[in-house]
N, C-alpha and C positions, 0 to 999 in steps of 0.2 A: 730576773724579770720575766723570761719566759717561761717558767714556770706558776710565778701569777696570772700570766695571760692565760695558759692553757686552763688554769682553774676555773678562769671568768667563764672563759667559753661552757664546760664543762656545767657550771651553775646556770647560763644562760639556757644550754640545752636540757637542764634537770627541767630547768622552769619552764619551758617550752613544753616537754612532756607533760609536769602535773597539770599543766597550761587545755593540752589536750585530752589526757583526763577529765578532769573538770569539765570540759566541755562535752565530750564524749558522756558520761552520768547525766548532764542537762538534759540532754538530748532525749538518752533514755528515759529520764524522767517525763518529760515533755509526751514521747509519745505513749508512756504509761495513761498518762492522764488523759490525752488525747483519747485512746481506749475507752478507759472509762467511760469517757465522758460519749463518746456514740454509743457505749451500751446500756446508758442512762435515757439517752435520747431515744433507741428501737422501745426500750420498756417501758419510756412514756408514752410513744407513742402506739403502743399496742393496742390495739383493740379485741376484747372478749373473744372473740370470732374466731382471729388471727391467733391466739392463744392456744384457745382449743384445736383449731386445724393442724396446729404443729405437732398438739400430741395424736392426732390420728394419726398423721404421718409419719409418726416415730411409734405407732401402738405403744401409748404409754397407758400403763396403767394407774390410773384414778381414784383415790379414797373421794365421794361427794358426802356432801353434810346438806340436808335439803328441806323445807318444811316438811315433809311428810317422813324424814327418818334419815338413815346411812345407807349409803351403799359402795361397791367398792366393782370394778370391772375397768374392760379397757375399752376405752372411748374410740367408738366407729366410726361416727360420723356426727356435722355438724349443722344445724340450718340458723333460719333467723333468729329465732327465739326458743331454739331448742337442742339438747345435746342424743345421741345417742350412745348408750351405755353397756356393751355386750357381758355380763353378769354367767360366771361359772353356775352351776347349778351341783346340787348333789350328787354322788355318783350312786348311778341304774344300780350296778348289780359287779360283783369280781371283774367278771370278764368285758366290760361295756363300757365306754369313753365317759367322760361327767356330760351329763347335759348343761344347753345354758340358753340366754336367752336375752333377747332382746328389750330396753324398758328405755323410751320418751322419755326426757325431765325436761319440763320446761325452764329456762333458761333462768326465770322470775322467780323459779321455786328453789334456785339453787344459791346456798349460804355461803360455801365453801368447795372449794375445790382442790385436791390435794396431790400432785404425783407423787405416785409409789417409791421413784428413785430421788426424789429428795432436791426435783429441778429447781434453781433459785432465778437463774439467768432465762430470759425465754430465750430460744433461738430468734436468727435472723427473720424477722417478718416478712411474709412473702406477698402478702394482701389477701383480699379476699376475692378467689375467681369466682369471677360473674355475679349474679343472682343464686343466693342459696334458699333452698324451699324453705317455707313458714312451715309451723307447727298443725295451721289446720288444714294444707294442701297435705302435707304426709297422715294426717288421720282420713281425710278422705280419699285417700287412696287404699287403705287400708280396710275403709266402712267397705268400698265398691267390693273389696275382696270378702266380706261378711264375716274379718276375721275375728277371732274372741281374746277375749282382752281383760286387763285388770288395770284397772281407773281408781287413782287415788287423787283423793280432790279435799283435804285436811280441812276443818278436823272431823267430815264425815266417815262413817268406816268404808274400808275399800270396796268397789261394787267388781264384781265378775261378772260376762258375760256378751255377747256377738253386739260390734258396731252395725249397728246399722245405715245408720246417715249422719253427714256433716253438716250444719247450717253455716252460717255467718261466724256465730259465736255463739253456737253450741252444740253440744252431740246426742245423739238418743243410742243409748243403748238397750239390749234385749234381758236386762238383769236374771242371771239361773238363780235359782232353780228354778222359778216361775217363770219364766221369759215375759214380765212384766216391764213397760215400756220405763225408762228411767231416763229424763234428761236431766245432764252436766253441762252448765258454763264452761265457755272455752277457758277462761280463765281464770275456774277453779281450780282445774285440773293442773297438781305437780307432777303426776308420774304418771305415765302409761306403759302396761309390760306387755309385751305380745305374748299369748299363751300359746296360740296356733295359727298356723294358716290354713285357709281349707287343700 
């Protein structure tokens, strides 16, 4: 008989363990899901902005698809309605670093947006600090500097040539080779590259 009993015990303690198994897999399961499901909730609730700031912050590099073409650089900085995009350039000469250069997309003109490392998850949203500048506060900062520029504004061809001034919603540029006065809609314009600054 004691040998019955030691078995029961024995079966009672097996099933206490699978017992706790079972529950211990719940659990994990539980908070598998749980998981998910807050990294469901950061990626709905992401905002464009917040998206993009994370890859400045991690200098990711960007394939864009845009109305006016492709382009491919690491993303600098971010405002309301516009991305900045620092673009390698061709390399000078042997001994001489690649140039590169700076090019506005507005935000409206942009189809797709790609990181280079194949991010599917965004990271943690961190929000958007403060007030980030508009698209036509950073071109008139830029006119006041009288720098030269290439303005692409589809499906016209692209105009080169010194900012002049910013209106409300629109730009007068100094079009080369003529330095003929040329105004663009604020919101033609998908891409602005800076060529120089003075």
């Amino acid at each position: 008989m004691e040998g019955e009993g030691d078995r029961s015990w024995e079966r009672f303690a097996a099933e206490l363990a699978r017992m706790a198994r079972a529950a211990e897999g719940e659990e994990v399961l539980r908070s598998r899901i749980r998981r998910a499901w807050l990294g469901r909730q950061a990626a709905e609730d992401l905002a464009w902005e917040e998206l993009a700031l994370g890859w400045v912050e991690r200098g990711t590099e960007v394939g864009l698809v845009t109305t006016a073409g492709r382009r491919r650089g690491r993303l600098a900085g971010v405002g309301q309605d516009f991305v900045i995009l620092v673009e390698a350039g061709p390399d000078k000469g042997r001994d001489e670093l690649p140039s590169s250069h700076a090019v506005l997309i507005a935000s409206a003109a942009i189809c797709q947006m790609v990181p280079e490392r194949g991010e599917v998850q965004p990271g943690p949203g961190h929000g958007v600090p403060g007030e980030l500048m508009a698209m036509v506060d950073a071109l008139d900062a830029l006119a006041a500097a009288r720098t030269r520029v290439r303005i692409v504004a589809p499906p016209s061809p692209p105009l080169e040539g010194d900012l002049r001034w910013v209106g409300r919603d629109l730009v007068c540029l100094l079009a080369r080779p003529d330095r003929r006065a040329v105004y663009v809609p604020l919101a033609a314009i998908a891409e602005l590259g800076i060529r120089s600054l003075p």
